[in-house]
Each structure stands twice: as structure tokens, then as C-alpha cells.
DOMI-24120 format. One record per residue (C-alpha): y, z negated, x; residue number from 1; chain. Coordinates in steps of 0.1 Angstrom, whole numbers, padded with zeros to 4 digits. Layout:
<atoms>
<atom><v>Y</v><w>Z</w><u>X</u><seq>NUM</seq><mol>A</mol></atom>
...
</atoms>
This chain:
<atoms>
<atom><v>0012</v><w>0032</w><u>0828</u><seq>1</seq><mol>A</mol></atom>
<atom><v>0005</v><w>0066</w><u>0812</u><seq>2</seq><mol>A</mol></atom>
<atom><v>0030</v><w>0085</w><u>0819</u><seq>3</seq><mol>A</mol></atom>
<atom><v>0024</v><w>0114</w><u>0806</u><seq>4</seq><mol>A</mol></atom>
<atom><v>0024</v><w>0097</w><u>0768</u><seq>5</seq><mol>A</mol></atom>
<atom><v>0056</v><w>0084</w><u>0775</u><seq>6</seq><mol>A</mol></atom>
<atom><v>0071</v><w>0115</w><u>0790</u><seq>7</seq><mol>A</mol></atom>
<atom><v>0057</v><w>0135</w><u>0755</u><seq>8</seq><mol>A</mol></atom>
<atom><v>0076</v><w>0108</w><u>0737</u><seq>9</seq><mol>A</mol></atom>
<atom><v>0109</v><w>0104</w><u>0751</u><seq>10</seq><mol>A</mol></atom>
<atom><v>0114</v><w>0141</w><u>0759</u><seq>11</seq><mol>A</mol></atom>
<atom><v>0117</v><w>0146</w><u>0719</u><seq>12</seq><mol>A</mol></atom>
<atom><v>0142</v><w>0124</w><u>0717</u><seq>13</seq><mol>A</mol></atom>
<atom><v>0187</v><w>0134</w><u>0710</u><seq>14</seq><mol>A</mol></atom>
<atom><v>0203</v><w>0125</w><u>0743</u><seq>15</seq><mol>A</mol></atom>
<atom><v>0238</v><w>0120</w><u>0718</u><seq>16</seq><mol>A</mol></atom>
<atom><v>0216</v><w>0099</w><u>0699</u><seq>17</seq><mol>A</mol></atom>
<atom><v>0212</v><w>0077</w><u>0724</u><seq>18</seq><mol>A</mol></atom>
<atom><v>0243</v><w>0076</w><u>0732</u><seq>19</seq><mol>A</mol></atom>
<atom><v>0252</v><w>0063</w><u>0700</u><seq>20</seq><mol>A</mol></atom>
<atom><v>0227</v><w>0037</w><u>0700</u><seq>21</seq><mol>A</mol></atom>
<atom><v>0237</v><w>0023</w><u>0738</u><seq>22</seq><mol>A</mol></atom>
<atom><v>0273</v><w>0014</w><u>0724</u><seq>23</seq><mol>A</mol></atom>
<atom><v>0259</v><w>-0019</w><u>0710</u><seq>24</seq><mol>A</mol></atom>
<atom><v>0250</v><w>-0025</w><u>0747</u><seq>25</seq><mol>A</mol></atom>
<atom><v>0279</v><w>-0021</w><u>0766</u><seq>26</seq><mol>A</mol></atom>
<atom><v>0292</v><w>-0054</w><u>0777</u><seq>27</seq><mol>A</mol></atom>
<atom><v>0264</v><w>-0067</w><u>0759</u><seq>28</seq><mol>A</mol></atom>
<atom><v>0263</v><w>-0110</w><u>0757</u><seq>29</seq><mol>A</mol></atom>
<atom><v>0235</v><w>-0129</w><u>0759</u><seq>30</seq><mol>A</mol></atom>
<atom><v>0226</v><w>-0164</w><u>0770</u><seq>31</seq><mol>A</mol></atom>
<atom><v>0195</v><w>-0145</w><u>0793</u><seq>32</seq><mol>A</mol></atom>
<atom><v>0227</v><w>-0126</w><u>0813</u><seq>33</seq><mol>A</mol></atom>
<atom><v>0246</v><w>-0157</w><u>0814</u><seq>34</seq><mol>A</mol></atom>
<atom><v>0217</v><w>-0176</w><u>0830</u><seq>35</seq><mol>A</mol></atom>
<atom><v>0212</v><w>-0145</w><u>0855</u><seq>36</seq><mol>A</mol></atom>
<atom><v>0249</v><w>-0147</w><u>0868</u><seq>37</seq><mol>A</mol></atom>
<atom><v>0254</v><w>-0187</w><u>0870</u><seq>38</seq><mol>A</mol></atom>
<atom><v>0221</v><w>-0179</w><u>0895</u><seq>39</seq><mol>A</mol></atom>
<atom><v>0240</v><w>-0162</w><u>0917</u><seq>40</seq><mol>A</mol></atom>
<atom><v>0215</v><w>-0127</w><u>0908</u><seq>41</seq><mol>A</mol></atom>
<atom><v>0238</v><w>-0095</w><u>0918</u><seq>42</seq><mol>A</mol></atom>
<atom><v>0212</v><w>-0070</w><u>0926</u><seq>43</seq><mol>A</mol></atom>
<atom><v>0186</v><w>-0065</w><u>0896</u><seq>44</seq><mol>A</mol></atom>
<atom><v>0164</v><w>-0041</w><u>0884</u><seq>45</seq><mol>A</mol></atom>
<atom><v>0157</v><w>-0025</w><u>0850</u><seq>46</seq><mol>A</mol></atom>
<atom><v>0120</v><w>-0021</w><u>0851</u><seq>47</seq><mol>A</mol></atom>
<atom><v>0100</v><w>0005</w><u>0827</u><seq>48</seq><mol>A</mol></atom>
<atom><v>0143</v><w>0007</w><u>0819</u><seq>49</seq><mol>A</mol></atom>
<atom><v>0137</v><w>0030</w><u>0787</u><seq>50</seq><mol>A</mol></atom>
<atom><v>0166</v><w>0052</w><u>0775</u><seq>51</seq><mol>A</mol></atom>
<atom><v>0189</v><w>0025</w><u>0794</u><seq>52</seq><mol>A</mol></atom>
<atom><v>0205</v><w>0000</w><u>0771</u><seq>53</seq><mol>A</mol></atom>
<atom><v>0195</v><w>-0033</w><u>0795</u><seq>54</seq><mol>A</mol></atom>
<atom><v>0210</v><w>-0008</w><u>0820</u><seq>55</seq><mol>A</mol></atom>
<atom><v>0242</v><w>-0005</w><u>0806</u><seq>56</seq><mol>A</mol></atom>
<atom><v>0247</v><w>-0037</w><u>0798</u><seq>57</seq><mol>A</mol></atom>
<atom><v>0239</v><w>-0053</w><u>0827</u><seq>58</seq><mol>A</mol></atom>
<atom><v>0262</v><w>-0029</w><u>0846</u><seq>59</seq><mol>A</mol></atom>
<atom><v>0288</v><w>-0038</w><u>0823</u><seq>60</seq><mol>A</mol></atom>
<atom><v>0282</v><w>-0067</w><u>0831</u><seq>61</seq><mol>A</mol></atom>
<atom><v>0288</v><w>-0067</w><u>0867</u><seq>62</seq><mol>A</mol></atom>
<atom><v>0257</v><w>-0065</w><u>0883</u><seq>63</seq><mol>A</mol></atom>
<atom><v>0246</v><w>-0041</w><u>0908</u><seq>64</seq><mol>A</mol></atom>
<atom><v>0218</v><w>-0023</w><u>0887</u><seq>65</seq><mol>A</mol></atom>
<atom><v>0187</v><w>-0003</w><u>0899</u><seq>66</seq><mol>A</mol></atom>
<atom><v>0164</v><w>0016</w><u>0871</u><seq>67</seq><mol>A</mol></atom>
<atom><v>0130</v><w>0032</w><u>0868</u><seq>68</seq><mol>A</mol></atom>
<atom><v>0111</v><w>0048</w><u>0840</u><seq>69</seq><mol>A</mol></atom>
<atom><v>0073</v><w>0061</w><u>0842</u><seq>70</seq><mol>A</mol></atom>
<atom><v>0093</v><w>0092</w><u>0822</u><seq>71</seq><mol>A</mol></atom>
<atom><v>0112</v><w>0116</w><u>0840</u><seq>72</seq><mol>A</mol></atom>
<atom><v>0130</v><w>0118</w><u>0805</u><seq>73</seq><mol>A</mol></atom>
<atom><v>0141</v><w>0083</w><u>0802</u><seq>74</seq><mol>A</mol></atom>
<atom><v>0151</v><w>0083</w><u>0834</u><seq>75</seq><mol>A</mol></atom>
<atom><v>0179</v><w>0110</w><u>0826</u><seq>76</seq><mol>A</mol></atom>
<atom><v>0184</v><w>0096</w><u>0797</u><seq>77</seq><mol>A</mol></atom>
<atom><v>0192</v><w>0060</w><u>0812</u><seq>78</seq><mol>A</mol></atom>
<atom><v>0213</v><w>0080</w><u>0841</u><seq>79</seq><mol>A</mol></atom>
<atom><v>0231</v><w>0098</w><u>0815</u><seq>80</seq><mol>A</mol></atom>
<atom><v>0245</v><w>0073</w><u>0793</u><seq>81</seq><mol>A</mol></atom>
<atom><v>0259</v><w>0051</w><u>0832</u><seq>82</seq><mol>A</mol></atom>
<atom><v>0276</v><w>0076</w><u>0841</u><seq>83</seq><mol>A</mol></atom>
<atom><v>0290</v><w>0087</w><u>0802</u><seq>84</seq><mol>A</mol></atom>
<atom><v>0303</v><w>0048</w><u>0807</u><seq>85</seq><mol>A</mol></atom>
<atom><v>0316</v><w>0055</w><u>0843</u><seq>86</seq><mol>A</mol></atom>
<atom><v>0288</v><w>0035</w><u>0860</u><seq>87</seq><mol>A</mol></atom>
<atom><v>0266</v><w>0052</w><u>0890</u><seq>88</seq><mol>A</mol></atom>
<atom><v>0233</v><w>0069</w><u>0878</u><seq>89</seq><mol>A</mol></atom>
<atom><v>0221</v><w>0074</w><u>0915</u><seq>90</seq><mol>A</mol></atom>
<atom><v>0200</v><w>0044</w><u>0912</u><seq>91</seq><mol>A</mol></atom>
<atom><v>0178</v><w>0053</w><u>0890</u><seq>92</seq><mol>A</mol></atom>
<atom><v>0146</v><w>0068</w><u>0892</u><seq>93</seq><mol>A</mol></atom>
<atom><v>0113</v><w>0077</w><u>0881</u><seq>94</seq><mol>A</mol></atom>
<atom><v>0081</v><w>0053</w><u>0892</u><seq>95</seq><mol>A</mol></atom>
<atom><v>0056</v><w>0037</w><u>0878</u><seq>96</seq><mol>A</mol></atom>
<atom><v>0057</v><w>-0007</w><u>0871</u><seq>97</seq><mol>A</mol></atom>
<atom><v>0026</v><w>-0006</w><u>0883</u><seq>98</seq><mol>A</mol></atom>
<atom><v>0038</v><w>0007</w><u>0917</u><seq>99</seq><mol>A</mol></atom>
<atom><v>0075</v><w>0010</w><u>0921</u><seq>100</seq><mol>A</mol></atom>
<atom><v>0082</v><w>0020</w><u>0957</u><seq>101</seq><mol>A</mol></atom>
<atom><v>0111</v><w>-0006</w><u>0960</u><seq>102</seq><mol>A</mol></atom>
<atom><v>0108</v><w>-0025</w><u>0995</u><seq>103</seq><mol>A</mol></atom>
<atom><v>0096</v><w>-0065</w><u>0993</u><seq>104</seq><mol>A</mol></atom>
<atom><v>0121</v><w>-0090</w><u>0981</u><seq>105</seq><mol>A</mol></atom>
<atom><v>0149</v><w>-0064</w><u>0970</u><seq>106</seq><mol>A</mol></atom>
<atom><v>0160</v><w>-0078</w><u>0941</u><seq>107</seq><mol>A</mol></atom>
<atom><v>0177</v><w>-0109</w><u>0935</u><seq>108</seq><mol>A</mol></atom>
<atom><v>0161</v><w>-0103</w><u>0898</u><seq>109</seq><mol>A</mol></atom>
<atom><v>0143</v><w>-0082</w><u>0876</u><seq>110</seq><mol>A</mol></atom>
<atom><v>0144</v><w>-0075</w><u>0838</u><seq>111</seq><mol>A</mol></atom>
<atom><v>0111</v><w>-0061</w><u>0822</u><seq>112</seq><mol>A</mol></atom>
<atom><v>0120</v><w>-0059</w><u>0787</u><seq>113</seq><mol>A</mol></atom>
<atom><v>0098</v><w>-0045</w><u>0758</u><seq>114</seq><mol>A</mol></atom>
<atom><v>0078</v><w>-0032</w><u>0788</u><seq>115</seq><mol>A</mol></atom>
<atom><v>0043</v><w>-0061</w><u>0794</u><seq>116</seq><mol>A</mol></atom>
<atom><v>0033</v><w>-0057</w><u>0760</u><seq>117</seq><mol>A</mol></atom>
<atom><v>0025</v><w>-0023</w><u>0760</u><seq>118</seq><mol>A</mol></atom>
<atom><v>0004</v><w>-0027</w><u>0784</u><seq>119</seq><mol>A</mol></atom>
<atom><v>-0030</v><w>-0039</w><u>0781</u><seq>120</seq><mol>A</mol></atom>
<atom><v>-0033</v><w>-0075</w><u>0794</u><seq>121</seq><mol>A</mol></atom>
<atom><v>-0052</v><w>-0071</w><u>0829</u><seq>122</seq><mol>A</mol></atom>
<atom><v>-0022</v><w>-0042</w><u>0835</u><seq>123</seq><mol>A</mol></atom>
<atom><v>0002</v><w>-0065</w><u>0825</u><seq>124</seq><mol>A</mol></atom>
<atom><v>-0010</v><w>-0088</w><u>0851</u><seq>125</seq><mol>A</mol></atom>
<atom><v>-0007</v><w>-0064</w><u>0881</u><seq>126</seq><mol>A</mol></atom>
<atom><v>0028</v><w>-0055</w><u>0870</u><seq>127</seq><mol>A</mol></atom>
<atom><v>0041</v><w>-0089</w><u>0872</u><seq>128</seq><mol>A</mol></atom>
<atom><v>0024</v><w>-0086</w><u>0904</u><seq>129</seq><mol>A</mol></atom>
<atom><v>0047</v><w>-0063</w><u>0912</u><seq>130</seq><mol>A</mol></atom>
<atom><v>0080</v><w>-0077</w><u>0896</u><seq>131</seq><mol>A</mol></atom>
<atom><v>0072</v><w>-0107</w><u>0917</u><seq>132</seq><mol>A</mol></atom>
<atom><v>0061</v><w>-0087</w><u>0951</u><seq>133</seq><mol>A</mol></atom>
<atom><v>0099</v><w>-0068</w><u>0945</u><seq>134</seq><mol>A</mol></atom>
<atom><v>0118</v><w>-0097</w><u>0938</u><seq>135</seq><mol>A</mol></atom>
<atom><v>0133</v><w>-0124</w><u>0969</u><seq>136</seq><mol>A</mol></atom>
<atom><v>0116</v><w>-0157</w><u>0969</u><seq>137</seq><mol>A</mol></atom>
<atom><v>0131</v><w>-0179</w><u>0944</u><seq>138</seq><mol>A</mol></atom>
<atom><v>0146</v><w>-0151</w><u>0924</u><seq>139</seq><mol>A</mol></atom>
<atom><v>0149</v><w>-0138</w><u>0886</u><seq>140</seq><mol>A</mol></atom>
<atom><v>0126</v><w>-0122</w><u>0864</u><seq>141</seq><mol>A</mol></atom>
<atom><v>0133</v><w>-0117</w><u>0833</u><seq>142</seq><mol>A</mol></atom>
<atom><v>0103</v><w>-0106</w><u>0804</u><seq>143</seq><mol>A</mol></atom>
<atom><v>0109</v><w>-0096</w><u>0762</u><seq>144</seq><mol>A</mol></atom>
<atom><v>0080</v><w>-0094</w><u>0743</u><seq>145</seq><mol>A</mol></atom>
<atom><v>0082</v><w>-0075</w><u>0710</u><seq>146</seq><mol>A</mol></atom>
<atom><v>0074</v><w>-0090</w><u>0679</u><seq>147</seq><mol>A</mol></atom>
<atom><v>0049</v><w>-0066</w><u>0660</u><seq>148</seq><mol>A</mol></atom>
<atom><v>0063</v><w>-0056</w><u>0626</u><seq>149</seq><mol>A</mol></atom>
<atom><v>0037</v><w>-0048</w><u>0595</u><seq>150</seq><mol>A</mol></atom>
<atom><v>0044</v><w>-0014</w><u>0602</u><seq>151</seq><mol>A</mol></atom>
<atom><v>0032</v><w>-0020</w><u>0638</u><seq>152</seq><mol>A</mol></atom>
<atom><v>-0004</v><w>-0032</w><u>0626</u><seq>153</seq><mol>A</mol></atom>
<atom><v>-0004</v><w>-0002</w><u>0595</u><seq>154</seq><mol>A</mol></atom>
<atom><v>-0009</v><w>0026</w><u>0619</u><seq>155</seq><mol>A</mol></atom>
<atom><v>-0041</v><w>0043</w><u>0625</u><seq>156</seq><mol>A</mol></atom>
<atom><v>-0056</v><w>0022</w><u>0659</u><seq>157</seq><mol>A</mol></atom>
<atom><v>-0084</v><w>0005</w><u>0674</u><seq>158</seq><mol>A</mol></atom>
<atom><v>-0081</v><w>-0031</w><u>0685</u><seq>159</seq><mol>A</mol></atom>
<atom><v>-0097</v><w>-0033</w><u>0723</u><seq>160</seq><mol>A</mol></atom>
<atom><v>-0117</v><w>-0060</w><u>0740</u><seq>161</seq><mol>A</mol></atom>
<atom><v>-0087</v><w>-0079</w><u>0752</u><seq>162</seq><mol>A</mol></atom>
<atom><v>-0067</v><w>-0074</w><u>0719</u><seq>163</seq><mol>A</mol></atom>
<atom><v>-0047</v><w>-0046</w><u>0724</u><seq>164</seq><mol>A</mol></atom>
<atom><v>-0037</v><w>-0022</w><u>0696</u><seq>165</seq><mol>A</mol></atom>
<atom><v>-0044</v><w>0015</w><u>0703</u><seq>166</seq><mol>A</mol></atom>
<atom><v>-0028</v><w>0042</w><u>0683</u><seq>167</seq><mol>A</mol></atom>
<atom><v>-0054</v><w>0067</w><u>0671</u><seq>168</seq><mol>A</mol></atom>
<atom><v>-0034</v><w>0090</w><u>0654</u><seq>169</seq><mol>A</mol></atom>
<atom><v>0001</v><w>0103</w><u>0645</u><seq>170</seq><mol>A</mol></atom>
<atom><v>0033</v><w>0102</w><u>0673</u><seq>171</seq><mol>A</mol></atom>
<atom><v>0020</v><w>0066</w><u>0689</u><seq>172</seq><mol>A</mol></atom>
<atom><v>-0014</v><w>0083</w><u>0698</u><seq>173</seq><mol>A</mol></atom>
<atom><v>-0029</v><w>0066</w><u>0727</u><seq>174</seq><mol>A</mol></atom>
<atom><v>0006</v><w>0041</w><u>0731</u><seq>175</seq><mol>A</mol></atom>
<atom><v>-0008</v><w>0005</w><u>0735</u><seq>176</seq><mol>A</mol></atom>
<atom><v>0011</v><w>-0028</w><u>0719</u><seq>177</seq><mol>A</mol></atom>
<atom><v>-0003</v><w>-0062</w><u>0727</u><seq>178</seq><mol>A</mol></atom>
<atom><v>0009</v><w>-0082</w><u>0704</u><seq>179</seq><mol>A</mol></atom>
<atom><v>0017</v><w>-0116</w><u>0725</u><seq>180</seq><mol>A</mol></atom>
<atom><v>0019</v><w>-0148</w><u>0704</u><seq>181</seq><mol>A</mol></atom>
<atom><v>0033</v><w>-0177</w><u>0720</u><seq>182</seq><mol>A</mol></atom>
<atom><v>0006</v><w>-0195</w><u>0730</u><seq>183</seq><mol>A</mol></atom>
<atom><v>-0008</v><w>-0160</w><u>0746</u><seq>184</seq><mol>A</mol></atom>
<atom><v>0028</v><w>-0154</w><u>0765</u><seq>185</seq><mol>A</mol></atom>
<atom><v>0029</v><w>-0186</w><u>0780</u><seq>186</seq><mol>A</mol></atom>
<atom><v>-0009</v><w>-0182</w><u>0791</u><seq>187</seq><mol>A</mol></atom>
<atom><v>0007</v><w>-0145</w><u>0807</u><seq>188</seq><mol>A</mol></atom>
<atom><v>0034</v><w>-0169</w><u>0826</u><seq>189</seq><mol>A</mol></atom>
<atom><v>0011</v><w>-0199</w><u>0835</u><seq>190</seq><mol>A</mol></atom>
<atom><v>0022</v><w>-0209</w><u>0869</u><seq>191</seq><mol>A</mol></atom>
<atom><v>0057</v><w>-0197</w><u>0867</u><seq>192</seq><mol>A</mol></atom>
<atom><v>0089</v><w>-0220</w><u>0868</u><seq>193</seq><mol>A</mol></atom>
<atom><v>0103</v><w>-0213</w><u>0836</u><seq>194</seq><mol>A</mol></atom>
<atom><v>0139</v><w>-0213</w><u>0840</u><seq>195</seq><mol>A</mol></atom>
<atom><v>0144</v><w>-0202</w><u>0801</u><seq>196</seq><mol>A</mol></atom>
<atom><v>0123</v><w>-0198</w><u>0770</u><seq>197</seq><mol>A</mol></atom>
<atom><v>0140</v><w>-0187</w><u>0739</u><seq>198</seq><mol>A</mol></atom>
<atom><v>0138</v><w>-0212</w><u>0715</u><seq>199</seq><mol>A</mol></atom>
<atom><v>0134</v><w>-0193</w><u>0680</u><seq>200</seq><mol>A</mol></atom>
<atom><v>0115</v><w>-0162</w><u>0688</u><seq>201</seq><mol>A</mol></atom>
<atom><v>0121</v><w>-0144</w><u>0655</u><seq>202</seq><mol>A</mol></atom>
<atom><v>0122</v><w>-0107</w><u>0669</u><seq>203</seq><mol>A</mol></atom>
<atom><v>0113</v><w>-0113</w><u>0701</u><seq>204</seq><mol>A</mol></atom>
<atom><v>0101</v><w>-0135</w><u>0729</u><seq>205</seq><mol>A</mol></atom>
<atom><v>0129</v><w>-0135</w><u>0762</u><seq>206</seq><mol>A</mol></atom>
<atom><v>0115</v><w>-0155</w><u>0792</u><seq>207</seq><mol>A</mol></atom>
<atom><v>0132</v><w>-0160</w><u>0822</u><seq>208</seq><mol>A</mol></atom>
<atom><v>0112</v><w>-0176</w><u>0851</u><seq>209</seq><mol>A</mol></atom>
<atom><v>0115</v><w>-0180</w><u>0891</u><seq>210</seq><mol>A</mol></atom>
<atom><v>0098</v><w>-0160</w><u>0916</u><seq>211</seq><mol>A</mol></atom>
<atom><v>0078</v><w>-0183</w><u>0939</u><seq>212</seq><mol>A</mol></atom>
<atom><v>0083</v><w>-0186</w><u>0970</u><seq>213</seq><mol>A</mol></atom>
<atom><v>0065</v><w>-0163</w><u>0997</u><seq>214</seq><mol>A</mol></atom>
<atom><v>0030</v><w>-0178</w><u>1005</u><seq>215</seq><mol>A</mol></atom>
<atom><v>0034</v><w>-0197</w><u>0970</u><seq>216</seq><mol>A</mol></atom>
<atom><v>0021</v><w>-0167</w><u>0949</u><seq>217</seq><mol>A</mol></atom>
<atom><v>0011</v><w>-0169</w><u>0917</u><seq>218</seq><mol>A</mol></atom>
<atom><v>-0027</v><w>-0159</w><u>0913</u><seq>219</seq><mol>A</mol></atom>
<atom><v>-0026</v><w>-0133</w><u>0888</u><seq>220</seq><mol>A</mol></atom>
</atoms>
């Protein structure tokens, strides 16, 4: 991912802000967290983990939570509001989705939310690559998909070969949002075990699937 887009943006954001907005996270309830503890994940990560809400409230939840961020700024941020809710921020850290540096099968499950789709589609590809490569065999990973808003598709940008937006102008400049459709997202998964597909995707698109088993890949 670029980094260095995403550092830009999130360093201009109000850590008390933030703050303000994870409060709507903590103990957060959700039918994708329920289906995460009934199997049996305790260790998960918060992948591409943004200013830290999914981090908080899986914490809150009672999970053993890891976070990264491309954004040495989100990753403070995200560290900042654990700890201002008593959880540890040690585990988080800056890396890249693309390459985490977390050793093979650490997880017992992942959550990569509002992450895929701003990525262009072959990257998007290579980072479930390496959701899966992190993740045991027969483990968790869970992927949200933003759905674009008017706004999204009003902004100055350039629609790329695999059909990608592109910001040209303004604070998005250079951010990418693929704009997944069902039909598209499922095409994305094809080959996962779908443990969970949200039903009624009216703001997003939540899909929980298993990670195959070693040797059982999924050719990406």
C-alpha cells in the first residue's frame, strides 16, 4: 500500500477526535464477533487496523488483539485509544498488508476491514495472500467492503483498467477505492469456505470465510 498517502492523511487527523468516535466501539456487538468467538478464535489481528475502532472492540470483547497500520500515525492512534480504555497498545505496529512480518499460522483469525477495497484488485489479491499465509489452517478471516457513496464517485478521479477509482485531486489524491459489487466480491473470495455472508449489504459487505488448510491454498 502507499504508505506514505496514508501517513499524509491520518497524521492531520485530532487524536481526541478519535477518541470520541471509538466510544461507539467499545464492547461493540455484532453477529461477525459472535461467529469469531463460538469458533473458538482468541488470537486475531486488526489488519490495515486504521485509527483502531475493530481494535477496541474486539479487545473489549475478549480477544487477544494484534494491530498494524501502513501509517506510523494510525498506528499511535489505534495504540492510544487501548490503552485510554485500559487495553495493551504493545501489540501494535506499523507494516504493510502486503507484507506483515507476523510468523506463519499466528492467528487464529484476522479482520481486514474497509482495507481490500482500497486496493486495486491484483493487490487485493496478494493481501489475502497474506491474511491466509498469517492465519492457522482452518482459521478466521474476516473482510468489509465499503459501499461507495455518490460523494465517493463525485470526486475528481480516473477509473483504471481493473476498475478502480483514483483520486486526482483534492485530500483523496492518489487514495484508490474499488468499488466491489456483489457479484465482484464473491469472485474476490471464490474458493473460500464461506462461513458468513451478510445478508442485506446496505453499507457494507462483511464476509467471514475459513482459511484452508496448509497444502489446500487458494490460488490467488
Amino acid at each position: 500500500m502507499n504508505g506514505n498517502l496514508w501517513e499524509e492523511l491520518w497524521s492531520q487527523e485530532d487524536g481526541n477526535a478519535l477518541l470520541t468516535y471509538l466510544e461507539r466501539f467499545y464492547r461493540l456487538k455484532s453477529h461477525a464477533i459472535d461467529l469469531l468467538k463460538e469458533k473458538g478464535v482468541v488470537r486475531v489481528c486488526d489488519a490495515a487496523c486504521g485509527y483502531g475502532g475493530f481494535s477496541l472492540a474486539l479487545a473489549s470483547n475478549g480477544f487477544e488483539v494484534y494491530s498494524f497500520d501502513v501509517a506510523p500515525s494510525a498506528a499511535g492512534f489505534t495504540r492510544m485509544g487501548l490503552e485510554h480504555y485500559g487495553f495493551d497498545g504493545s501489540r501494535v505496529k506499523t507494516a504493510d498488508i502486503l507484507a506483515t512480518g507476523y510468523p506463519d499460522g499466528f492467528f487464529d483469525g484476522v479482520v481486514a476491514n474497509s482495507v481490500l477495497d482500497h486496493m486495486c484488485v491484483a493487490d487485493a489479491k496478494r493481501a489475502l495472500t497474506e491474511l491466509c499465509r498469517i492465519t492457522k489452517p482452518g482459521g478466521l478471516i474476516w473482510v468489509a467492503l465499503d459501499r461507495p457513496e455518490e460523494d465517493d464517485r463525485s470526486l475528481p478521479h480516473e477509473i483504471l483498467d481493473d476498475g478502480s477509482i483514483r483520486y486526482t485531486a483534492g485530500n483523496r489524491r492518489g487514495m484508490l477505492l474499488h468499488p466491489y459489487d456483489r457479484s465482484e466480491a464473491l469472485r474476490l473470495l471464490e474458493g473460500f469456505e464461506l462461513v458468513y455472508v451478510q445478508p442485506d449489504p446496505q453499507e457494507e459487505q462483511v464476509f467471514l470465510f475459513r482459511n484452508p488448510p496448509r497444502g489446500g491454498q487458494v490460488d490467488r
